[in-house]
C-alpha positions in Angstrom: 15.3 -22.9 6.1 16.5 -21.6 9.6 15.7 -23.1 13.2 14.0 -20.5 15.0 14.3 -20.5 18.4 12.5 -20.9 22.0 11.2 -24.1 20.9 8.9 -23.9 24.1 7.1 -21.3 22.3 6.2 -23.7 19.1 3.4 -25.4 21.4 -0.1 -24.6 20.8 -1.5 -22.2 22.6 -4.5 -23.7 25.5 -6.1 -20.3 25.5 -6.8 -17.7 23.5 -7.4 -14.2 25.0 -11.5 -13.1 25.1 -10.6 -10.0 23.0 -8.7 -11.2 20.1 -11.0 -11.1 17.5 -11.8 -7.3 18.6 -7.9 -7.0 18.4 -7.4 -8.4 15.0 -9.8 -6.1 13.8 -7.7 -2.7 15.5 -5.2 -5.0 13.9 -6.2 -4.6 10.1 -7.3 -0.9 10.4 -4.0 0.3 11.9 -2.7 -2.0 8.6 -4.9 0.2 6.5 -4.7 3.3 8.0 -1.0 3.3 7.5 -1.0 2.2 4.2 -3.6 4.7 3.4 -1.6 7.6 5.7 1.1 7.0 3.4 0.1 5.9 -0.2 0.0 9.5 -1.6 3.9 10.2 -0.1 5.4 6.7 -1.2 9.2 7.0 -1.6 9.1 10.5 -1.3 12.5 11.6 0.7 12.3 13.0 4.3 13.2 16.5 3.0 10.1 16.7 0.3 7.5 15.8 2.8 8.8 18.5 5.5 8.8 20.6 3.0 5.0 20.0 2.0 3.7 19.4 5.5 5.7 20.3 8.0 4.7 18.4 11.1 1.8 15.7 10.3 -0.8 15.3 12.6 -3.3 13.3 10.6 -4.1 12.3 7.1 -2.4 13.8 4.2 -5.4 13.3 1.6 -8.8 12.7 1.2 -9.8 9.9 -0.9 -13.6 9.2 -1.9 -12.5 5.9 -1.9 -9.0 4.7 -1.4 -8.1 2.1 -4.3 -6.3 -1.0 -3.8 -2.7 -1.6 -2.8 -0.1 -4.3 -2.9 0.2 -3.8 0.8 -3.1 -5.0 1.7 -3.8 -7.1 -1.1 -0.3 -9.4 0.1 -1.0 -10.1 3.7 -5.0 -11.2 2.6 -4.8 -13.2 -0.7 -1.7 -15.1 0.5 -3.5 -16.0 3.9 -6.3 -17.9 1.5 -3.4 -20.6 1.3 -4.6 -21.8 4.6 -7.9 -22.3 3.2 -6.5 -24.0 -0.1 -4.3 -26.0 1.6 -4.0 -26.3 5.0 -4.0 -24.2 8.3 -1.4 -26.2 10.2 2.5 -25.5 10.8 2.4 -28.5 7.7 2.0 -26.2 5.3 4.8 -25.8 2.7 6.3 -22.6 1.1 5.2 -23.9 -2.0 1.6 -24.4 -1.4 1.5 -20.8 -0.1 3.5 -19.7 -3.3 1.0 -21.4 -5.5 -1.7 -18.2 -3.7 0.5 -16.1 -5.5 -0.3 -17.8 -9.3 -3.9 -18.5 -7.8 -5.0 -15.1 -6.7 -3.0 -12.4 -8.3 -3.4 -11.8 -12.0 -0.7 -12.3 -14.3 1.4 -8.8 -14.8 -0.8 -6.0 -13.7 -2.3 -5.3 -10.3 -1.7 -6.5 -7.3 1.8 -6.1 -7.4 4.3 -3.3 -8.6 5.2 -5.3 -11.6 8.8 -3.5 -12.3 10.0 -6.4 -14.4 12.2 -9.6 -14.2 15.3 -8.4 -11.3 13.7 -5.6 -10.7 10.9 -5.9 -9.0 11.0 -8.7 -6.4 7.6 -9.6 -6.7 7.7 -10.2 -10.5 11.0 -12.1 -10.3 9.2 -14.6 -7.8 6.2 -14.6 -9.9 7.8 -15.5 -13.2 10.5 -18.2 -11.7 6.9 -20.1 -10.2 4.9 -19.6 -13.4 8.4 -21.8 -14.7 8.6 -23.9 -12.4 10.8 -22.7 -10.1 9.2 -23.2 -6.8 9.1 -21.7 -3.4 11.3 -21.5 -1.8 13.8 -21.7 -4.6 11.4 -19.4 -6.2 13.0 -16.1 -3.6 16.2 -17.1 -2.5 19.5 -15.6 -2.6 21.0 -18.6 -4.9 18.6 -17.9 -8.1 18.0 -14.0 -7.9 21.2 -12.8 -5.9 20.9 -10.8 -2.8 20.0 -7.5 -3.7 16.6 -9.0 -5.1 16.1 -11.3 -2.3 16.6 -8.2 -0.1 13.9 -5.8 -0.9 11.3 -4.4 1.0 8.1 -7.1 0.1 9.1 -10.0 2.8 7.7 -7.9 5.6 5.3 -5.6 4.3 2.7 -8.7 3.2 3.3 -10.1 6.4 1.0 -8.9 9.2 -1.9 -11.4 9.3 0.8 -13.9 10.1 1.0 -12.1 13.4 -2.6 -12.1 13.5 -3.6 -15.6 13.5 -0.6 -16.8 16.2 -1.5 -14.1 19.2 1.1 -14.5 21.8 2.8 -16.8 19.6 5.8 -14.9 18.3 8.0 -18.4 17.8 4.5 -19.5 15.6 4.2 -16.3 13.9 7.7 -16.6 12.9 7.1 -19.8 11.2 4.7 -19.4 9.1 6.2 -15.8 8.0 9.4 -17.7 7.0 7.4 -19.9 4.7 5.3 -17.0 3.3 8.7 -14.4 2.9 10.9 -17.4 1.2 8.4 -17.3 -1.7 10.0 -14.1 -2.5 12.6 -13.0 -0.8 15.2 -14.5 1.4 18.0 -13.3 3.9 17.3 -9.6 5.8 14.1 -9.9 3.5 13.2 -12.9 5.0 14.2 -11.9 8.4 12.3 -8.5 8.3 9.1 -10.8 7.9 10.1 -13.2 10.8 10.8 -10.1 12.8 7.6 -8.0 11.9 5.5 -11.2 12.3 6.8 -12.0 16.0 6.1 -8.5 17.1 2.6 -8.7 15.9 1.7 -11.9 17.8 3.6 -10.7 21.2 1.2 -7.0 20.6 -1.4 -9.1 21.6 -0.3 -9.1 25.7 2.7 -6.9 25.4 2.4 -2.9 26.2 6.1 -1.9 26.1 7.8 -1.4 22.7 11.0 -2.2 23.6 10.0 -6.1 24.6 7.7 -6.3 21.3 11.1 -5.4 19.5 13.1 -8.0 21.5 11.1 -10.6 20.7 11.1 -9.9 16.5 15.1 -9.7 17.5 14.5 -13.6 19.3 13.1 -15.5 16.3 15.8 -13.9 14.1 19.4 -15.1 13.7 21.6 -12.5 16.1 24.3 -11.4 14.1 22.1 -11.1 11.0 22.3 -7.3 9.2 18.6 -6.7 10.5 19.5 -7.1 14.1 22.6 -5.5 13.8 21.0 -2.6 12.4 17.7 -3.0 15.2 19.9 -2.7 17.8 22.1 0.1 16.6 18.6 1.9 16.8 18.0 1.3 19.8 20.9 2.3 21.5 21.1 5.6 19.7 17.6 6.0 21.1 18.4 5.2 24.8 21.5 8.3 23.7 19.2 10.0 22.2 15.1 9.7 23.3 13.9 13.7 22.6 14.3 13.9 18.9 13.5 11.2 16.0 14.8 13.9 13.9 18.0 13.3 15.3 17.8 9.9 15.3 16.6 9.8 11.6 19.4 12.1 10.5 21.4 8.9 11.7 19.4 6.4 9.9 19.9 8.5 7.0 23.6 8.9 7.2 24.0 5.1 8.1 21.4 3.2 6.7 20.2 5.1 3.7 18.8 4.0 0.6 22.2 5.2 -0.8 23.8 2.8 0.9 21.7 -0.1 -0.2 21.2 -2.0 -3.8 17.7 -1.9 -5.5 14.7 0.9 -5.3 13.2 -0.2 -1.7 16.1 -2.0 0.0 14.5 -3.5 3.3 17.1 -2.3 5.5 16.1 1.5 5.2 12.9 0.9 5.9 13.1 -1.4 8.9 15.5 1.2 10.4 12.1 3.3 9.6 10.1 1.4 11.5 12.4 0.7 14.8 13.1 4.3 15.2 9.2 5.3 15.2 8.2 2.5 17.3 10.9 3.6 20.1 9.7 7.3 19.7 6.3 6.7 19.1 6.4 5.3 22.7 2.8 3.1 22.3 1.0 6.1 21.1 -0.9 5.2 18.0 -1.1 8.6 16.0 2.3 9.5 17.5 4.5 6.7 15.8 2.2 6.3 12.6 3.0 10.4 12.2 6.8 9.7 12.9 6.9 7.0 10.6 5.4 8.9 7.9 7.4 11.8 7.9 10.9 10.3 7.5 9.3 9.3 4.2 11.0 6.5 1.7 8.3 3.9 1.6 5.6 4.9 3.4 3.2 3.1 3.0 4.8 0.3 3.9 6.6 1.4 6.8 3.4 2.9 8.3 1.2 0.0 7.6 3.1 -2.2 9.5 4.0 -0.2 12.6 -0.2 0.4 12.0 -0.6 -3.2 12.6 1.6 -3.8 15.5 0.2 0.0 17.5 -3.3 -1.7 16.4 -3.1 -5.2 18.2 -1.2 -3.8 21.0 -3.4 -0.5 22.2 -6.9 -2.3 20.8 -9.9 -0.2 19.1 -9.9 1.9 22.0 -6.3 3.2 21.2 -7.1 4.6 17.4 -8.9 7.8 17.5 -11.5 8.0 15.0 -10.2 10.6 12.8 -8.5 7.7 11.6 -11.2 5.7 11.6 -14.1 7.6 10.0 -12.4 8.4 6.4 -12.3 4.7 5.6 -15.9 3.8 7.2 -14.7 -0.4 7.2 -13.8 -0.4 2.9 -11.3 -2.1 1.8 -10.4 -2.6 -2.0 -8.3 -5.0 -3.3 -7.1 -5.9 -7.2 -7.0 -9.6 -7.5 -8.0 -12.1 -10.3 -11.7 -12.6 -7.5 -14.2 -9.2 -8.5 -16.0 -10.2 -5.5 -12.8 -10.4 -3.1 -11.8 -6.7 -4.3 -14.7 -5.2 -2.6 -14.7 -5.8 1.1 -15.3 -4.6 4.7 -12.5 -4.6 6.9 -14.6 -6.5 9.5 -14.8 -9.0 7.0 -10.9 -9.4 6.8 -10.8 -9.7 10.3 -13.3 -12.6 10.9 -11.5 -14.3 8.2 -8.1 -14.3 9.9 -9.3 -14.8 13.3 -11.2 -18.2 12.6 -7.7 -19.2 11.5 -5.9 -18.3 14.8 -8.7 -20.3 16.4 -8.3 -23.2 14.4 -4.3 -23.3 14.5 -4.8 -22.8 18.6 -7.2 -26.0 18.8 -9.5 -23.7 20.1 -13.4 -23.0 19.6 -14.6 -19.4 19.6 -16.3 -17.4 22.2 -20.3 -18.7 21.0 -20.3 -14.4 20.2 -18.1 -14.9 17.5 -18.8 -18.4 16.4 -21.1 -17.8 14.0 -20.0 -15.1 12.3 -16.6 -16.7 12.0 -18.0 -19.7 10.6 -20.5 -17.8 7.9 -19.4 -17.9 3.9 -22.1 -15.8 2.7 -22.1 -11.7 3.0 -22.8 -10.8 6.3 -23.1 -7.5 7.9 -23.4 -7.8 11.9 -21.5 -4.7 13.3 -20.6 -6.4 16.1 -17.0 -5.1 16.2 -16.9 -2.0 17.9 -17.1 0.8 16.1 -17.8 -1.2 12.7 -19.9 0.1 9.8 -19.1 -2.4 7.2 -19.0 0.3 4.5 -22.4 1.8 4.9 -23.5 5.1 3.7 -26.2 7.3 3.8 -28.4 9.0 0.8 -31.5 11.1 0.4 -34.0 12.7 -1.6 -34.6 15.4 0.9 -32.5 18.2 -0.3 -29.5 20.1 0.7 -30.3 21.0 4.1 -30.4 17.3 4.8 -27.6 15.5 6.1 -27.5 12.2 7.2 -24.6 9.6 9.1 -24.0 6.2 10.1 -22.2 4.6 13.6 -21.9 1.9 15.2 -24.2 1.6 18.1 -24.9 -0.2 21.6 -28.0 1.6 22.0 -29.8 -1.2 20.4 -29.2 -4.9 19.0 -31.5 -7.4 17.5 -28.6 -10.1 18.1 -25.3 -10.0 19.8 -24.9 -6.3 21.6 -24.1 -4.0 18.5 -26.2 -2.5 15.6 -26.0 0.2 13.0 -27.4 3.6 13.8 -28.6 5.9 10.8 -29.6 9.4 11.7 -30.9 12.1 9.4 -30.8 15.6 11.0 -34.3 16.6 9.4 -37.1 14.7 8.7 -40.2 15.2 6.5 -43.1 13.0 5.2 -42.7 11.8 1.8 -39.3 12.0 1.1 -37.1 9.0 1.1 -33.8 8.4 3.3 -31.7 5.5 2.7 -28.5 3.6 4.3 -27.0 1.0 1.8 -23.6 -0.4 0.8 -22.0 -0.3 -2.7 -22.1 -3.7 -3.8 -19.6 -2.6 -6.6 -17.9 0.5 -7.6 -16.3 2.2 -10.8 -13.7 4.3 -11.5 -15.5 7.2 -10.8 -15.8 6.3 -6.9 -11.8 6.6 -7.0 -9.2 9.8 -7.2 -6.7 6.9 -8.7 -5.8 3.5 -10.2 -3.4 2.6 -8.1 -2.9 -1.4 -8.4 -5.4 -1.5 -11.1 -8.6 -2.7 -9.2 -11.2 -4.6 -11.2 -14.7 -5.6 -10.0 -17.9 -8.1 -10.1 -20.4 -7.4 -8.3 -21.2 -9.1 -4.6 -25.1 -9.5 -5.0 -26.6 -10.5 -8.0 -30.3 -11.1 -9.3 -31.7 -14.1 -8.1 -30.6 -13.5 -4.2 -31.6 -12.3 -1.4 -31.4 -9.7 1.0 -32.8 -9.9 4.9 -32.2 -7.6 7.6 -33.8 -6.0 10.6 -34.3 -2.7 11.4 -36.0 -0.7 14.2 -37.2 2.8 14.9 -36.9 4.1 18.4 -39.9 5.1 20.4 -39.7 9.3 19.4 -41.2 12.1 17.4 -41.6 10.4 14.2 -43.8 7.5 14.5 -45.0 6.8 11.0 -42.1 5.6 9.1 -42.3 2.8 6.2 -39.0 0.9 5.8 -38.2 -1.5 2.7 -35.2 -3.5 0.9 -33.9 -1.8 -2.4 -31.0 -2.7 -5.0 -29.7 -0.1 -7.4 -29.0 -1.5 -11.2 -25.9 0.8 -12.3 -27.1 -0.1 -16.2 -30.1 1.5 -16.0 -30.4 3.6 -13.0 -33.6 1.6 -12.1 -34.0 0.8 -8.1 -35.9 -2.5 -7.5 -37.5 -2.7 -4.1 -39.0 -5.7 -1.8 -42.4 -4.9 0.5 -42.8 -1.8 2.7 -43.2 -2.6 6.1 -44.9 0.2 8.4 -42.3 0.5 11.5 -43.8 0.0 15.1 -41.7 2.1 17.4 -38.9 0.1 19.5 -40.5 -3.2 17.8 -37.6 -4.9 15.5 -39.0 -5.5 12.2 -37.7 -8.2 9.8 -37.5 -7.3 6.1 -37.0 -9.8 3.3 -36.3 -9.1 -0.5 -36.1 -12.1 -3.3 -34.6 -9.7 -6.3 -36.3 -10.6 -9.0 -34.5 -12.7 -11.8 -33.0 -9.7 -14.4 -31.3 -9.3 -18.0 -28.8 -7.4 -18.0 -28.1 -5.8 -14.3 -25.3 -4.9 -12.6 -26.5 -4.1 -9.3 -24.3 -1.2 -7.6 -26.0 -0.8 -4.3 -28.5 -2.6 -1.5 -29.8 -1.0 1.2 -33.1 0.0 3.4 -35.4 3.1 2.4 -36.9 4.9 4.8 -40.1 6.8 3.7 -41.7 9.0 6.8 -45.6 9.8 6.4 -45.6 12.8 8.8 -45.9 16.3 7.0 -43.7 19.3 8.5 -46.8 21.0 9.1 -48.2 19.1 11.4 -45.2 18.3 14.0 -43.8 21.9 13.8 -39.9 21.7 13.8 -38.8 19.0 11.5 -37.3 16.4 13.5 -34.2 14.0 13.0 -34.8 10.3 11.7 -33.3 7.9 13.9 -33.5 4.3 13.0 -31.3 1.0 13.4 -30.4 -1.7 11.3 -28.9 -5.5 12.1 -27.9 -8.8 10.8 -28.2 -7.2 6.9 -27.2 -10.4 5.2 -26.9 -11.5 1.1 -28.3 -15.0 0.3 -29.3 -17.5 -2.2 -28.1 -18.1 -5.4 -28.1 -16.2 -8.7 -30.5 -16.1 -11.9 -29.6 -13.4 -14.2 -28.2 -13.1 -18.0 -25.9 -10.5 -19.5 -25.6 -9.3 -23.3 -22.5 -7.9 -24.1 -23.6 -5.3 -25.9 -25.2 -3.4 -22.5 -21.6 -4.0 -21.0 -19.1 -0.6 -20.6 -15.4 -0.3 -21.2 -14.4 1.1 -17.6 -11.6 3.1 -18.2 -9.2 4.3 -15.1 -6.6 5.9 -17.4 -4.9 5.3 -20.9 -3.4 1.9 -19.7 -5.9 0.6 -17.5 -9.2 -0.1 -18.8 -11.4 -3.2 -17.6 -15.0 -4.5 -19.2 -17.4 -4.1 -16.9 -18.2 -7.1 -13.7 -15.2 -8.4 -15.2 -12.0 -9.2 -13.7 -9.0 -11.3 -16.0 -5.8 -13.5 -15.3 -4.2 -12.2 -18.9 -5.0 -11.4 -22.7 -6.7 -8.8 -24.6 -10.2 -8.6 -22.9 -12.3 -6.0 -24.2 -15.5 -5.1 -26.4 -15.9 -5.6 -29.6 -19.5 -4.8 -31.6 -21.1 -5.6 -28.6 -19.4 -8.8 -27.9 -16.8 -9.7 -25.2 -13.1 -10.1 -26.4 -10.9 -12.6 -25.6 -7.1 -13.7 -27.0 -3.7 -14.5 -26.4 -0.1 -15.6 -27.6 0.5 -19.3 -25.9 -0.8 -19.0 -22.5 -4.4 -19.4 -21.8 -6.2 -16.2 -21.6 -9.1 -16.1 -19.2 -11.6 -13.7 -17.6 -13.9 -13.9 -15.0 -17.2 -13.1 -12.7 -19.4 -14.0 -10.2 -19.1 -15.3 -6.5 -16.3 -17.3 -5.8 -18.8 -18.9 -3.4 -21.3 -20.4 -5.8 -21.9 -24.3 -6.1 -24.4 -25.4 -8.3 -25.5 -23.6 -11.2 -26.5 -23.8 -14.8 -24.1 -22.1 -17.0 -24.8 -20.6 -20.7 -23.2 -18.7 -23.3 -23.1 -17.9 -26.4 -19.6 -18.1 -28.1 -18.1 -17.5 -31.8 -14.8 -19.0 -32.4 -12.7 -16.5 -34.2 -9.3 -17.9 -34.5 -7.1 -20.5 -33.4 -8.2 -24.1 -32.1 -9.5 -23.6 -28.3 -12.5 -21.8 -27.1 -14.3 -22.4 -23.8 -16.2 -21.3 -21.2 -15.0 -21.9 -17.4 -16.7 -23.0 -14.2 -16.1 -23.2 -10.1 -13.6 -20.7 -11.1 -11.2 -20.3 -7.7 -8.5 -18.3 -8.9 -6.2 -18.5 -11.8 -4.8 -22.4 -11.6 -7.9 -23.7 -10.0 -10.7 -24.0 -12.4 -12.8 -25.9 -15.3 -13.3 -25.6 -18.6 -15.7 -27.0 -21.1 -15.5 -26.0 -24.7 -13.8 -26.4 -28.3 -10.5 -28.6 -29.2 -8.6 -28.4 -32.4 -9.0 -31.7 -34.2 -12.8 -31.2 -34.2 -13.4 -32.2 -30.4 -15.7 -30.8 -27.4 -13.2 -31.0 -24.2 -13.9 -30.8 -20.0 -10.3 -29.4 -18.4 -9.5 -29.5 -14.9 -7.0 -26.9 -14.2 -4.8 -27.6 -11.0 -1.5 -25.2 -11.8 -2.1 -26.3 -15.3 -5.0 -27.8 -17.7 -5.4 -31.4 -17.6 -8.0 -33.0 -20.1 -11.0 -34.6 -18.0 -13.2 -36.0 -21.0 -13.4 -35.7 -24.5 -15.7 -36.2 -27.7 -15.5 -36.1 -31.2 -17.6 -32.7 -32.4 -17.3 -30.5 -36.0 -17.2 -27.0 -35.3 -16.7 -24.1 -37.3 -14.5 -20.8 -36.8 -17.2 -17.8 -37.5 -20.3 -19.7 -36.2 -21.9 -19.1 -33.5 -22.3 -22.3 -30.6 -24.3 -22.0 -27.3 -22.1 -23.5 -24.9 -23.5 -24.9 -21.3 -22.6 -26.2 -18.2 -24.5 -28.2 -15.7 -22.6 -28.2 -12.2 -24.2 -29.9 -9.8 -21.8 -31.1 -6.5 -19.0 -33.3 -8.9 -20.8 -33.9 -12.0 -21.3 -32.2 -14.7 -22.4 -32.2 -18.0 -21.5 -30.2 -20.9 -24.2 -29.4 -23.8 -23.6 -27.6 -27.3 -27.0 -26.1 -28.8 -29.0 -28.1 -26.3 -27.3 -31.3 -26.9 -26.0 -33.2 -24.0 -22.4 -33.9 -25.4 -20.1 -34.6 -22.5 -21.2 -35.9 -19.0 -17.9 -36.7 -16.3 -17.9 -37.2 -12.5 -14.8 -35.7 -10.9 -13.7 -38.1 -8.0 -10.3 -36.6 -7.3 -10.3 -33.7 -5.1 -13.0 -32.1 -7.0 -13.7 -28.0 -7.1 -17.3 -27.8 -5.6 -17.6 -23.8 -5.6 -16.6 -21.0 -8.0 -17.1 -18.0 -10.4 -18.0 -18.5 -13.7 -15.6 -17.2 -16.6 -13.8 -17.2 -20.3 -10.9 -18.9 -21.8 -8.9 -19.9 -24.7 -5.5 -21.5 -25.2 -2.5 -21.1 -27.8 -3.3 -17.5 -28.8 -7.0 -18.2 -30.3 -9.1 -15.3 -30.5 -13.0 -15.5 -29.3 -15.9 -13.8 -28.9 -19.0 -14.3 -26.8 -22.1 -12.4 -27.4 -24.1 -13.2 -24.1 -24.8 -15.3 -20.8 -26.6 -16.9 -18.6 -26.4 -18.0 -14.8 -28.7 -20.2 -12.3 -28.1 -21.5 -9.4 -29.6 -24.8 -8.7 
């Protein structure tokens, strides 16, 4: 592993600037309005898109929702190593490899899995899931160069930018380790680089410096800094035309010129050339970048990034903005974690660039960096966390969210819904989709899978207000929408005293059988149309909408849905899975596999202590089980059958490790009812009722985690039902 240099930079940083949580966030929606700009265009040549758009001014498609992408889901899965591990410079390239087994399931999604030397990804993937660690796991000595020289080392790099602000010699560091776990020479430096630029956005205003310092934590005579500074002085010959200057990238620096499909070189020549004639303007260099085409969305979401932390919120026009309205989707092995809010993404890597500075937040942002639970607080500015607006009103009815000063029942932002008519009677609602299908999607690109993030049993709070105005008489009440049967569930009405902040609470009741698809506040007006003349707009306000509490709900099978994106990607319904067949049979969940252990999962990966049910037929093989405190694919427990007639408690910690064991007769074809009792490190493991198992983990146990399925050397199982309750 290089030296990088300016080892003055390396110390931690006293102070960190009063706007850089505001700036992390213009930081991740210039990532995904780039990656989102170019998704539809990917690796299309610079000739096809001219020749389809002509110049681009703004986004090339509309989405209803755009799906996840391996672009997005890189830079945020692979920063939970911080979490896992920790979030000093100690951390190893291994422990940040082993996010890649944790978090990302095992041959589809996520990643473009192009197979073993083709895709880099994959190559790193398998050589970890061997035993082949990182660094080892990327580097030019196991795969050869043209592997270790692909694109991926700098497009899943930007949040290490992000969490070292004004730290490029930092930034660099930790980008290293995260790049070697895949890549390695020009595709390690191309993370180094883009890293350093990001964290130097942060003060610096002139391209040209932000590109000198990626250059400074980079060895000099390296191919990407030979290339980088050919750029530039072509540009300083040439500043009128990119076209000119990207007829010279193409001549010299093509993908012709390169091994593999998406040869980093290409692209970083990409990314200089729109960055020096972009000039600092946002929409200017995203448009460049997009046009000269190859990968796109790569390209774009980086130069994105770096236009986003250094020009702040102000500096991205919401045309941008507006189409994504804060939603993120992501396609990893956590349901819960591939439905977010880009606010959401950005408290989660700022509280890590306070922690690695030694520094505590700004008491604004303390809290809400601190908070585990779903929390909606629209304090960024200009955040909407996702929310929507619906009616039952008609067609002449149109309603809108945005994020508001106007009004704030903490901190100095809220959510303003509007309605342009208004009559008594009817009801008008704002809510968020607390999970999604692949109906809300034009695609499947990187085959997302979902559970929900609010679940029977919780809670919702939230405050809203109605400004003093025409309509007076408005009651306002907490609902959830259950996708299975179409039913909403609501909490108490509360009549609305004008410019008076009203708190509104919502215990949802304990249910069979739910998958709840949205939560929100109704809004039911009493006025009648008659008797106000004109019908006059709703205007109303909404703050601190938060998800609490723990779950109590049960789920048969047979009420479950094969979601189907296309002919190769289908998914059972709340369900997301490392590997195996997972599907639905007679109205019982699925499960098998050849040698590894095939596992599924769902709920909240933020769970702790819960009673955990289900009933389970062992069809074939010798290992059936159910798992608990599931935190990704190597982290986990598992309670269930052993062959040689024995109930067993796993610990999985990058492999399954028998915790306890007892003698037990089971049967292949018979049905068991199989529970778990987790409560902090106990827990105790019952078969038809009967306590069989009890074990106290003492060594690093998992406290938190989703619940799921497994079995082991290619058994085959089925599970009719389930049951969950926090305690």
């Amino acid at each position: 592993m290089m030296t990088v240099k300016n080892t003055e930079s390396n110390q931690t940083l006293d102070v960190i600037q009063a706007d850089y949580v505001e700036k992390v966030y213009a930081g991740w929606l210039g990532k995904v309005i780039g990656v989102r700009h170019g998704g539809n265009i990917e690796q299309w040549s610079y000739k096809r898109i001219e020749k389809a758009f002509g110049e681009i001014t703004g986004y090339l498609h509309q989405f209803k929702n755009f799906a996840a992408d391996d672009d997005t889901n890189g830079p945020l899965f692979f920063l939970r190593s911080l979490e896992d591990y920790t979030y000093t410079r100690d951390i190893t390239a291994e422990q940040m490899g082993n996010s890649w087994l944790n978090y990302a399931p095992d041959g589809h999604g996520f990643y473009w899995w192009g197979g073993y030397g083709k895709s880099t990804e994959h190559t790193a993937y398998i050589n970890m899931k061997n035993g082949i660690s990182a660094p080892r796991s990327g580097s030019i000595e196991q795969n050869g160069k043209a592997v270790a020289e692909q694109i991926g080392g700098q497009i899943f790099i930007d949040v290490w930018g992000m969490i070292a602000p004004n730290n490029p010699v930092l930034a660099a560091e930790y980008a290293e380790k995260i790049a070697s776990v895949s890549h390695d020479g020009n595709g390690k430096y191309g993370g180094m680089f883009i890293a350093a630029c990001i964290a130097a956005a942060f003060k610096e205003k002139n391209v040209e410096k932000l590109i000198e310092t990626g250059l400074s934590v980079i060895p000099e005579n390296c191919e990407y800094a030979e290339m980088t500074k050919d750029i530039i002085n072509f540009y300083h010959r040439h500043p009128d035309n990119w076209r000119t200057c990207f007829e010279y990238v193409h001549n010299y620096y093509g993908y012709d010129k390169y091994p593999g499909n998406c040869h980093i070189i290409p692209n970083a020549a990409v990314i200089i050339l729109s960055l020096l004639y972009g000039q600092g303007d946002f929409s200017k260099t995203i448009n460049i970048c997009n046009m000269c085409g190859w990968d796109t969305d790569c390209n774009v979401g980086n130069v994105g990034c770096i236009l986003g932390v250094m020009n702040g919120l102000e500096g991205i026009d919401s045309s941008w903005k507006k189409p994504i309205n804060d939603f993120l989707c992501c396609s990893s092995v956590i349901g819960t974690l591939n439905i977010l809010d880009i606010p959401w993404c950005a408290s989660y890597t700022a509280q890590f660039g306070y922690k690695i500075a030694g520094v505590k937040p700004p008491q604004k942002w303390a809290d809400i960096l601190e908070r585990k639970h779903r929390n909606f607080h629209f304090e960024y500015p200009g955040s909407t966390h996702a929310f929507r607006t619906d009616h039952d009103a008609g067609n002449q009815v149109t309603g809108f969210v945005e994020n508001t000063s106007e009004a704030a029942f903490s901190g100095d932002q809220s959510l303003k819904i509007v309605f342009d008519k208004c009559n008594g009677g009817y009801s008008y609602r704002t809510f968020v989709r607390t999970y999604y299908t692949p109906e809300d999607f034009n695609d499947s690109r990187y085959d997302p899978s979902f559970s929900p993030i609010l679940y029977p049993g919780q809670t919702i709070e939230c405050r809203v207000m109605l400004p003093e105005g025409q309509v007076r008489e408005v009651w306002a009440k907490l609902y959830i929408k259950d996708r299975n049967t179409q039913k909403s569930y609501y909490g108490t009405a509360v009549m609305l005293e004008p410019d008076k902040w009203a708190k509104l609470e919502f215990a949802i009741p304990s249910l069979e059988g739910a998958c709840i698809e949205e939560a929100g506040v109704e809004f039911v007006p009493i006025q009648e149309e008659r008797r106000i003349g004109d019908l006059p707009s709703l205007i109303t306000f909404i703050d601190d909408f938060n998800f609490l509490g723990v779950p109590n709900y049960g789920i048969d099978f047979q009420y479950e849905k094969i979601e189907k994106w296309n002919e190769l990607h289908t998914e059972v319904s709340q369900f997301t899975y490392l590997r195996g067949i997972w599907t639905l049979e007679e109205g019982e969940l699925s499960g098998s596999y050849s040698g590894e252990p095939a596992e599924a999962y769902t709920g909240d990966l933020n769970w702790k202590n819960y009673e955990f049910s289900a009933k389970m037929i062992p069809q074939l093989g010798g290992n059936h089980h159910i798992n608990f405190r599931v935190q990704g694919g190597i982290r986990s427990y598992a309670a269930g059958f052993a062959e040689n007639n024995e109930i067993v408690l796993y610990k999985n910690n990058k492999g399954y490790k028998v915790l306890a064991a007892e003698n037990y007769t089971w049967e292949t074809g018979k049905e068991y009812s199989i529970k778990i009792t987790a409560i902090e490190n106990k827990y105790d493991v019952y078969v038809n009722d009967q306590l069989v198992l009890s074990f106290k983990d003492t060594e690093s146990p998992y406290l938190n985690g989703q619940i799921g399925f497994s079995n082991f050397n290619g058994s085959h199982t089925h599970y009719k039902s389930f049951r969950v309750k926090g305690l």
